[in-house]
TIBA-907966 format. One record per atom (N, C-alpha, C): x, y, z; residue in one letter; atom name; residue number from 1. Coordinates in pm, whole numbers. Each point is the difference from the previous one (the first is absolute). Layout:
R, X, Y, Z, A, CA, NUM;
...
END
This chain:
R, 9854, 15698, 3400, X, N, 1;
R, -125, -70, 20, X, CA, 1;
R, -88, 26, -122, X, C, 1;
R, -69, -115, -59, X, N, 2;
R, -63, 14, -152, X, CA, 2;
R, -143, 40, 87, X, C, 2;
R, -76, 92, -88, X, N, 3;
R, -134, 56, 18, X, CA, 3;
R, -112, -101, -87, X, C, 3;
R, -94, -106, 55, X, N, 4;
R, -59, -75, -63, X, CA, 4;
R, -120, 95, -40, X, C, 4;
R, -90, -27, -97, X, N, 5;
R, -140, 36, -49, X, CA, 5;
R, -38, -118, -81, X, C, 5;
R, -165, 18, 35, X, N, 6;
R, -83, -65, -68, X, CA, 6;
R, -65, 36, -128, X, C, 6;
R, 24, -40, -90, X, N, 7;
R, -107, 119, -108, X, CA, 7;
R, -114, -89, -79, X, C, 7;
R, -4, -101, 82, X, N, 8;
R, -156, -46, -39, X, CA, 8;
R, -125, 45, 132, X, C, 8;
R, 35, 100, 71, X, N, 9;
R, -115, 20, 71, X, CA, 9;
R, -92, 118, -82, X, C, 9;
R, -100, 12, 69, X, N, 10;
R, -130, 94, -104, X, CA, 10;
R, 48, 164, 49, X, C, 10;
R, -56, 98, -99, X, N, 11;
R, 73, 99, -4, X, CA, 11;
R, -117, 82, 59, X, C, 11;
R, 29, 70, 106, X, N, 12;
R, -102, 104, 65, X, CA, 12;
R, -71, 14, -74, X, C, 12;
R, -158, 36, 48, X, N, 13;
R, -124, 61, -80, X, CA, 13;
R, 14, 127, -67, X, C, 13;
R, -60, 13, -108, X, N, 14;
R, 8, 152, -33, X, CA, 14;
R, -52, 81, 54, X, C, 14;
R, -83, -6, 105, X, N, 15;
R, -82, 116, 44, X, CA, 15;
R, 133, 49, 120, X, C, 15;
R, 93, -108, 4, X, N, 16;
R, 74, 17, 179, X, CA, 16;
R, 104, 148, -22, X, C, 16;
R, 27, 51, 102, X, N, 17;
R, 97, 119, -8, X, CA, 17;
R, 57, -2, -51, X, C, 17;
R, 23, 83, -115, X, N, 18;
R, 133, 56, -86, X, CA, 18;
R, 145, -37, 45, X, C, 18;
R, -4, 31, 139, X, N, 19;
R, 149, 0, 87, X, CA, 19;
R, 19, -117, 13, X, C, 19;
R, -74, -56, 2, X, N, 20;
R, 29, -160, 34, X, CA, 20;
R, 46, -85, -68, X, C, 20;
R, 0, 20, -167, X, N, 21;
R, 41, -67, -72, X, CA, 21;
R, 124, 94, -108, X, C, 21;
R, 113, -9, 17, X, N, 22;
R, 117, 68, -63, X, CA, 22;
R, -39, 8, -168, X, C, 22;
R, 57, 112, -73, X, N, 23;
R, -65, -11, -111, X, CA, 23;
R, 150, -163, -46, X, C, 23;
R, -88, -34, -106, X, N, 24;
R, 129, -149, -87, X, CA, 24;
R, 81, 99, -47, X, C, 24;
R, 112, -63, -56, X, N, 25;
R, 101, 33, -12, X, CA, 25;
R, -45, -29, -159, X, C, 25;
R, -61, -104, -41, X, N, 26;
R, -30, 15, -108, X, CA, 26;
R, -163, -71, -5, X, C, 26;
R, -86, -13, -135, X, N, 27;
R, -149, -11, -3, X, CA, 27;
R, -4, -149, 41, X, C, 27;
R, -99, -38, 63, X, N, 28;
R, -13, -101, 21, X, CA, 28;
R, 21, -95, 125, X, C, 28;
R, 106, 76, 78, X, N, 29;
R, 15, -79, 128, X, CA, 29;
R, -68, 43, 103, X, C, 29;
R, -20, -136, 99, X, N, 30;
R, -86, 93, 107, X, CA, 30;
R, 121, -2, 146, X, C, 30;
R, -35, 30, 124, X, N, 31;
R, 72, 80, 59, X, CA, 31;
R, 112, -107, 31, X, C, 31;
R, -37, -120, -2, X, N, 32;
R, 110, -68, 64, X, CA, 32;
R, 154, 4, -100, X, C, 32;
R, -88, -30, -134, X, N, 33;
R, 122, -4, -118, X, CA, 33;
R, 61, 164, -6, X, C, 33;
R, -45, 95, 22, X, N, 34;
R, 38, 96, 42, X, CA, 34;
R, 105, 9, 79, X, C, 34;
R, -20, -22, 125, X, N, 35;
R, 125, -28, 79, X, CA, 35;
R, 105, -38, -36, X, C, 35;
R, -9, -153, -56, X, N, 36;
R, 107, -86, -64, X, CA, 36;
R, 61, 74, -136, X, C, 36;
R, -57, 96, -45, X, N, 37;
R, 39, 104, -78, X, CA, 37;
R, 66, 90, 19, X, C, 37;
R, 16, 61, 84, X, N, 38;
R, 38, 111, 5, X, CA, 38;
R, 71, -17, 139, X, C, 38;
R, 11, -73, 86, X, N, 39;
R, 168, -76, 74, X, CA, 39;
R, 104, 2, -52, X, C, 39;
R, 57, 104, 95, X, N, 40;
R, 168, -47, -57, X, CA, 40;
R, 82, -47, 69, X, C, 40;
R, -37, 24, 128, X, N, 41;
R, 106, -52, 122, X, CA, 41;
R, 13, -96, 44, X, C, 41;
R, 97, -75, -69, X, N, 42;
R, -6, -152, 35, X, CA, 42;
R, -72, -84, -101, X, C, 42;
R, 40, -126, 58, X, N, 43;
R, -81, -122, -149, X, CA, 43;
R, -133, 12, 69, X, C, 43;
R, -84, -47, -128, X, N, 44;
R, -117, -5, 2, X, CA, 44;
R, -54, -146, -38, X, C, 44;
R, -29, -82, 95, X, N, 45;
R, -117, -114, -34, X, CA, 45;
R, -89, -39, -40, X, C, 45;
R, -85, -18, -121, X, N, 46;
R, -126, 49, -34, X, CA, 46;
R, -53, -165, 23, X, C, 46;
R, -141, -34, 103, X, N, 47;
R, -26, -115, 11, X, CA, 47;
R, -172, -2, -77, X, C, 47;
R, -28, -52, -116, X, N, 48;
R, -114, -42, -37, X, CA, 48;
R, -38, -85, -106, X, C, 48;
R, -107, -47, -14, X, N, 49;
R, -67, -113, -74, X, CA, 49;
R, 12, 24, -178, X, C, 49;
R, -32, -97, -20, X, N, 50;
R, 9, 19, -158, X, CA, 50;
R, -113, 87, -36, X, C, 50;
R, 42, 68, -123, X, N, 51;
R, -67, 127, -47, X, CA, 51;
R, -66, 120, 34, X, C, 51;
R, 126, 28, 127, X, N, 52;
R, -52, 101, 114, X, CA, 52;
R, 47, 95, -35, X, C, 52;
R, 97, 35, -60, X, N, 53;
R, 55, 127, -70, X, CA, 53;
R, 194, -29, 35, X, C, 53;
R, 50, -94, 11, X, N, 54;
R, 143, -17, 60, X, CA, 54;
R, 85, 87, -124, X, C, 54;
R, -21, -107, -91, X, N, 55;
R, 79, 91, -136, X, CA, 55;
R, -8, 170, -39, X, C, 55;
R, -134, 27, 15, X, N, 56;
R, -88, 129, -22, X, CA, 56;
R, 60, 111, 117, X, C, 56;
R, 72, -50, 118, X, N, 57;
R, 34, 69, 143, X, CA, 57;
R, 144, 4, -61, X, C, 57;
R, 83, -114, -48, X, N, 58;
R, 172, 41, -32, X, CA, 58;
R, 13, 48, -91, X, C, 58;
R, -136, -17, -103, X, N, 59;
R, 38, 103, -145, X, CA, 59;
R, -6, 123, 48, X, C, 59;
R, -88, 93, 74, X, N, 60;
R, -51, 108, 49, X, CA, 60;
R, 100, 7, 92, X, C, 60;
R, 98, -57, 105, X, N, 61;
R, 85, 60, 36, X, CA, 61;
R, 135, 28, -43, X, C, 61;
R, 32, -99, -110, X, N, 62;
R, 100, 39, -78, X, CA, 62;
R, -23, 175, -37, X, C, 62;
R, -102, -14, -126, X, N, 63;
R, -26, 130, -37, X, CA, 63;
R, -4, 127, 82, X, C, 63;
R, -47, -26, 148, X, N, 64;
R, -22, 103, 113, X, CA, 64;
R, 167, 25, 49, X, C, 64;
R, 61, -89, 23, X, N, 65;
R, 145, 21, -34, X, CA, 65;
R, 87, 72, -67, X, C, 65;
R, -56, -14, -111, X, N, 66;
R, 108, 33, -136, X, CA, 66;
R, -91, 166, -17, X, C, 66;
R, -126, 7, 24, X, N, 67;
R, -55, 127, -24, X, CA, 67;
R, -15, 151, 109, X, C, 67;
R, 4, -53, 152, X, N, 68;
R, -19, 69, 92, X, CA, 68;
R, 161, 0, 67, X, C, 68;
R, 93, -136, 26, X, N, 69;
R, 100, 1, 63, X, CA, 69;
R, 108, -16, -83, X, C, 69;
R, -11, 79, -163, X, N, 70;
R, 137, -11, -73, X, CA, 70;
R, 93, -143, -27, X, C, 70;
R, -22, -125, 78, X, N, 71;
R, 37, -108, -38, X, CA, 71;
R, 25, -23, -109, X, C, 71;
R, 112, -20, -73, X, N, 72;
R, 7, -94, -143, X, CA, 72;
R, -20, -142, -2, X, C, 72;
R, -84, -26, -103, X, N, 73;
R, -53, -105, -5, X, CA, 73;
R, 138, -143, 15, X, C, 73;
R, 63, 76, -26, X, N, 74;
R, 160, -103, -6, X, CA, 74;
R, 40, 3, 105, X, C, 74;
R, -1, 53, 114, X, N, 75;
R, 22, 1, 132, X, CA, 75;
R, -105, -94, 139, X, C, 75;
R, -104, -50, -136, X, N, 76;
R, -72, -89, 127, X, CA, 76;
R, -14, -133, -38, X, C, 76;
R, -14, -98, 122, X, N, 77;
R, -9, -162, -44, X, CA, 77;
R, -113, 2, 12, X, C, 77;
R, -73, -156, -125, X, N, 78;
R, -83, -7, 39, X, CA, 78;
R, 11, -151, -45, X, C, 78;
R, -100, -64, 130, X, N, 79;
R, -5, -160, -11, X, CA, 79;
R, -64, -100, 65, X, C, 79;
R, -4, -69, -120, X, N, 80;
R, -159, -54, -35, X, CA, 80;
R, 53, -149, 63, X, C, 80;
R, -121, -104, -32, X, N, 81;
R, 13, -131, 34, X, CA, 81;
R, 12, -116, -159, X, C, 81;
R, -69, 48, -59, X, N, 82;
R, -39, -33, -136, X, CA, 82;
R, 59, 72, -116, X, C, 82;
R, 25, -87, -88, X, N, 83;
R, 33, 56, -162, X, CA, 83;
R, -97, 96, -50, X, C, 83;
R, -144, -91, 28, X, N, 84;
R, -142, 115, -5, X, CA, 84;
R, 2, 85, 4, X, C, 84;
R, 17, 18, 140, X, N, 85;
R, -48, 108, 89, X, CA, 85;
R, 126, 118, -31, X, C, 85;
R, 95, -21, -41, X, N, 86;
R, 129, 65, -10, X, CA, 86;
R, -44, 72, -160, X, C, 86;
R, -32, -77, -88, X, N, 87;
R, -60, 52, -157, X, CA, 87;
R, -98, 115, 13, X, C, 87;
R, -86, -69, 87, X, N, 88;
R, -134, 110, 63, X, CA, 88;
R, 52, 130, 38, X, C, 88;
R, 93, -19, 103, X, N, 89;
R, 30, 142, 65, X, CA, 89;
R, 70, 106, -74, X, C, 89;
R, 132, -85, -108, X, N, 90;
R, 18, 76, -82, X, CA, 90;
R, -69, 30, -93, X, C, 90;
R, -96, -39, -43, X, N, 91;
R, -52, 64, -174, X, CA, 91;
R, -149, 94, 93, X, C, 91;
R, -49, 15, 169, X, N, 92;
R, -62, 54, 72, X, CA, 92;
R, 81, 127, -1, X, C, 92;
R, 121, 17, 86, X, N, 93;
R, 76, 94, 31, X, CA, 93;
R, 38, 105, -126, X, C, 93;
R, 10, -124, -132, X, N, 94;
R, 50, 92, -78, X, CA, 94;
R, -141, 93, -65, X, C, 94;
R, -71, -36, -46, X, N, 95;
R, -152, 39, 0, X, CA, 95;
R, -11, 126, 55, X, C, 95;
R, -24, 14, 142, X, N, 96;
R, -54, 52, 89, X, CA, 96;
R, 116, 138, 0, X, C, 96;
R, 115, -31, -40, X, N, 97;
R, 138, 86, 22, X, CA, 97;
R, -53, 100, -137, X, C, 97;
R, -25, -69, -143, X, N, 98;
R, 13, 73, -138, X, CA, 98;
R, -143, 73, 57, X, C, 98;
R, -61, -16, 30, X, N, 99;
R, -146, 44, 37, X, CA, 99;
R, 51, 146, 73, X, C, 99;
R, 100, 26, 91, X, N, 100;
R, 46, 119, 44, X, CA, 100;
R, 108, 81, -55, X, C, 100;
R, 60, -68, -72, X, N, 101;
R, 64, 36, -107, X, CA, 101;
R, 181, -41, 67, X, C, 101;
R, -19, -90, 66, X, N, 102;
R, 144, 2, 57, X, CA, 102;
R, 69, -126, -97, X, C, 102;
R, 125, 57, -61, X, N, 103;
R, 66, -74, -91, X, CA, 103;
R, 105, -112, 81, X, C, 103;
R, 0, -93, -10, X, N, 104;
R, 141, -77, 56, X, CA, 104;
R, 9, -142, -83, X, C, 104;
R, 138, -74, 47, X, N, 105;
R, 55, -132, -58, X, CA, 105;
R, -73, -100, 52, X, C, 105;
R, -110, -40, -56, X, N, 106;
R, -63, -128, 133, X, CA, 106;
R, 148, -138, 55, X, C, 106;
R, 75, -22, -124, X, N, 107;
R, 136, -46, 27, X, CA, 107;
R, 105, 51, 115, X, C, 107;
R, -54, 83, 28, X, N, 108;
R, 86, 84, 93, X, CA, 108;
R, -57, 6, 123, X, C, 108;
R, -125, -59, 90, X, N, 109;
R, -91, 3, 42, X, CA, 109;
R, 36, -176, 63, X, C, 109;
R, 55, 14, 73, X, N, 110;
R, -14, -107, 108, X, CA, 110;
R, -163, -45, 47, X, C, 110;
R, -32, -90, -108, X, N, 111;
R, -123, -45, 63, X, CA, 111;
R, 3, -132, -56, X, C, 111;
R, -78, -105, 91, X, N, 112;
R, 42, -142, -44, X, CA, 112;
R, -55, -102, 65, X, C, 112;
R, 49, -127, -15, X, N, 113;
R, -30, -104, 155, X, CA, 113;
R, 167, 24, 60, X, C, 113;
R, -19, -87, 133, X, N, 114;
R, 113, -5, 66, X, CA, 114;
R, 101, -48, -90, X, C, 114;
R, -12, -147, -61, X, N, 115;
R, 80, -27, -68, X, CA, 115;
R, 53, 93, -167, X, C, 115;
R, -86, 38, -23, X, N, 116;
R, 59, 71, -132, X, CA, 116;
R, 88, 94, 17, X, C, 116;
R, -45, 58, 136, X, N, 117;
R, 57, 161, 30, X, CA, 117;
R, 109, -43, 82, X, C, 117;
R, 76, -122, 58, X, N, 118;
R, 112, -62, 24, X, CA, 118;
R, 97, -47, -79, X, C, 118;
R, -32, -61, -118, X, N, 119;
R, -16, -60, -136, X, CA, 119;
R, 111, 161, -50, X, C, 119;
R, -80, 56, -22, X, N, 120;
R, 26, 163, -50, X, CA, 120;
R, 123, 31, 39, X, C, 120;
R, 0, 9, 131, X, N, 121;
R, 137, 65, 67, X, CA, 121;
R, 129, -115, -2, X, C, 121;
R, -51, -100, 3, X, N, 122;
R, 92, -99, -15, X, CA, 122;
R, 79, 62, -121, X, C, 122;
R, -53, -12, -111, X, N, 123;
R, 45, 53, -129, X, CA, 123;
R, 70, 84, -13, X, C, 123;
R, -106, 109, 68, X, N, 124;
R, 76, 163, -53, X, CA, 124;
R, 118, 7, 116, X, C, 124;
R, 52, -94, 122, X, N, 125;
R, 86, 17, 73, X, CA, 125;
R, 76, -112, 31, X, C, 125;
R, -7, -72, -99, X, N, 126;
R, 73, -124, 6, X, CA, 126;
R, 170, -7, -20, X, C, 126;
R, 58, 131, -16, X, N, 127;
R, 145, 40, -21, X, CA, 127;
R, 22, -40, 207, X, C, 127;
R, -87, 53, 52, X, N, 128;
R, 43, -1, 164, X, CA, 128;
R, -86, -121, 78, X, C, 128;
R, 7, -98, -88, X, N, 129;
R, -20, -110, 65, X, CA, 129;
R, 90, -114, -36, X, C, 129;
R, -3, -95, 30, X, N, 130;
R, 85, -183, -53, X, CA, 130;
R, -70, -25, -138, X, C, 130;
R, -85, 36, -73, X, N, 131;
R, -70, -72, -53, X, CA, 131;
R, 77, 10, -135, X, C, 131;
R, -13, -79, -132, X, N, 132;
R, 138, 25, -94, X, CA, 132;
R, -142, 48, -81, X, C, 132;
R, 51, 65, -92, X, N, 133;
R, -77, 66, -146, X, CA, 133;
R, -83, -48, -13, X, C, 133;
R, -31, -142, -37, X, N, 134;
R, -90, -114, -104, X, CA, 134;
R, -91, -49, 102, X, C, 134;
R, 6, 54, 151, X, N, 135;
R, -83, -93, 100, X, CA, 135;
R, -144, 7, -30, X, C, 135;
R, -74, -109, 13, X, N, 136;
R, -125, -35, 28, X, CA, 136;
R, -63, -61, 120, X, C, 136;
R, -136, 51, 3, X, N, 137;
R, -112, -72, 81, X, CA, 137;
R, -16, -118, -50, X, C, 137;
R, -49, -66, 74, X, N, 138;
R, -91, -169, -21, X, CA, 138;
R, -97, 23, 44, X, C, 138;
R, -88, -56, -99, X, N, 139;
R, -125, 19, 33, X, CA, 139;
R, -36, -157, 74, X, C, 139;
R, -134, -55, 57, X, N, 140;
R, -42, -102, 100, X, CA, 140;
R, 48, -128, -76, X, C, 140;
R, -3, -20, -127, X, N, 141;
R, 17, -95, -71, X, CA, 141;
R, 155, -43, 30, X, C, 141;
R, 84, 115, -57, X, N, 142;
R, 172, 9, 39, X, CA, 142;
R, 17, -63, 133, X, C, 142;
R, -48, 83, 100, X, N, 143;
R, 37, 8, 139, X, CA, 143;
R, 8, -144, 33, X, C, 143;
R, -162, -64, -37, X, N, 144;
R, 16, -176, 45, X, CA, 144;
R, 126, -61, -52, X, C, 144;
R, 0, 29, -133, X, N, 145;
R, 78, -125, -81, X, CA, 145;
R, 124, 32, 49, X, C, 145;
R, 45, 134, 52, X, N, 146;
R, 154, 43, 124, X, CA, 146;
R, 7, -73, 90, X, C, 146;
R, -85, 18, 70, X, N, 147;
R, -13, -82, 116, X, CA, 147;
R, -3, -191, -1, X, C, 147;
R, -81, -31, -55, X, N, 148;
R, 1, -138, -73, X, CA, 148;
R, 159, -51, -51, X, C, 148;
R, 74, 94, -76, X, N, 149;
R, 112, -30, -40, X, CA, 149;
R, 76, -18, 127, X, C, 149;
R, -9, 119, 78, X, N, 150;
R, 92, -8, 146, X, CA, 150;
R, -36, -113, 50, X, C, 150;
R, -115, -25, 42, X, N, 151;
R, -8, -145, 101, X, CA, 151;
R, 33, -138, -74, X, C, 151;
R, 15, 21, -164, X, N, 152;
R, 49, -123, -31, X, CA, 152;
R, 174, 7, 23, X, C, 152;
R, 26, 97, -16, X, N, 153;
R, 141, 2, 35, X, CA, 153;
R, 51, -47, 125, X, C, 153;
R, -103, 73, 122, X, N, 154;
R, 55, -15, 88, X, CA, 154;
R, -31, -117, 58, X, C, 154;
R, -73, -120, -64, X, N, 155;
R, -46, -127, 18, X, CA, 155;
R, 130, -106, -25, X, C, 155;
R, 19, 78, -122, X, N, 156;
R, 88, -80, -63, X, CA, 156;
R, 179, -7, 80, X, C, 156;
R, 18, 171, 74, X, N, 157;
R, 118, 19, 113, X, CA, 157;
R, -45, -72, 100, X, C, 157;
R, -92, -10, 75, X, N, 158;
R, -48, -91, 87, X, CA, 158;
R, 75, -178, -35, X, C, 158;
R, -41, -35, -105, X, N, 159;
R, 34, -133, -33, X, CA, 159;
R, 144, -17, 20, X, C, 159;
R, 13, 86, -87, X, N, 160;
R, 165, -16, 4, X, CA, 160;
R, 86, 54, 111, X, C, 160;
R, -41, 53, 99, X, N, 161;
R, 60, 37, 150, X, CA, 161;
R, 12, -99, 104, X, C, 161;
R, -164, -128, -94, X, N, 162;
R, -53, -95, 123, X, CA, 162;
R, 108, -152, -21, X, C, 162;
R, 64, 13, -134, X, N, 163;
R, 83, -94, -22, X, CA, 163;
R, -73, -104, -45, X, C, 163;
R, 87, -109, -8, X, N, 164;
R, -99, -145, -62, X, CA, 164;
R, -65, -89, 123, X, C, 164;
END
């Protein structure tokens, strides 16, 4: 069962009990991104608005990972929706990593969109699949003019099945 959090809600007052609010795991988050930080059991859902801290919560738990729970950075996925957002997290993660002094391969670092990080394995494991050496994607442009070719074909088997 995934553990959802919000981390655009407002962060306790400062005057409120000490106990009440966990110290961050790192500067800057308040208690909710906290949580979503420092979770390990199980996936974690993070649900909030633009410029609420989403990126700022997986950079900080990567690092809380790799710094408190020994994780190698090569041992975790990470994945995005966007090319963007995938550039962001890595040149974030890597940042935030040299900043503690932790050395690694960002190449080595499964982080991506869905498709790239599919894309990837396709490649690096394409000996244990059908696919021959030289295979390619089609991109939207390809895909039509495939398809387009098929239905003229199969227009054209049609005709000639239907007789004169």
């Amino acid at each position: 069962m995934s553990q959802s959090f919000k981390t655009n809600q407002p962060e306790a007052s400062p005057h409120a009990d000490a106990k009440a609010k966990p110290q961050a795991a790192s500067r800057g988050a308040n208690a909710n991104q906290h949580r979503a930080i420092t979770t390990v059991e199980g996936p974690v859902l993070i649900i909030a608005g633009p410029g609420s801290g989403k990126t700022f919560t997986l950079v900080e738990r990567v690092v809380y990972l790799i710094e408190h729970k020994q994780v190698s950075p090569e041992n975790m996925l990470i994945v995005t929706f966007t090319d963007k957002a995938a550039a962001e997290l890595a040149t974030r993660i890597s940042n935030r990593l040299a900043q503690i002094g932790v050395k690694f391969n960002l190449n080595e670092m499964p982080l991506g969109t869905f498709h790239s990080l599919c894309l990837r394995w396709l490649e690096e494991y394409r000996e244990f699949t059908r696919l021959k050496r030289n295979f390619t994607l089609l991109d939207e442009f390809d895909q039509q003019y495939f398809l387009y070719s098929c239905l003229a074909d199969i227009q054209r088997f049609e005709k000639r099945c239907a007789g004169p």
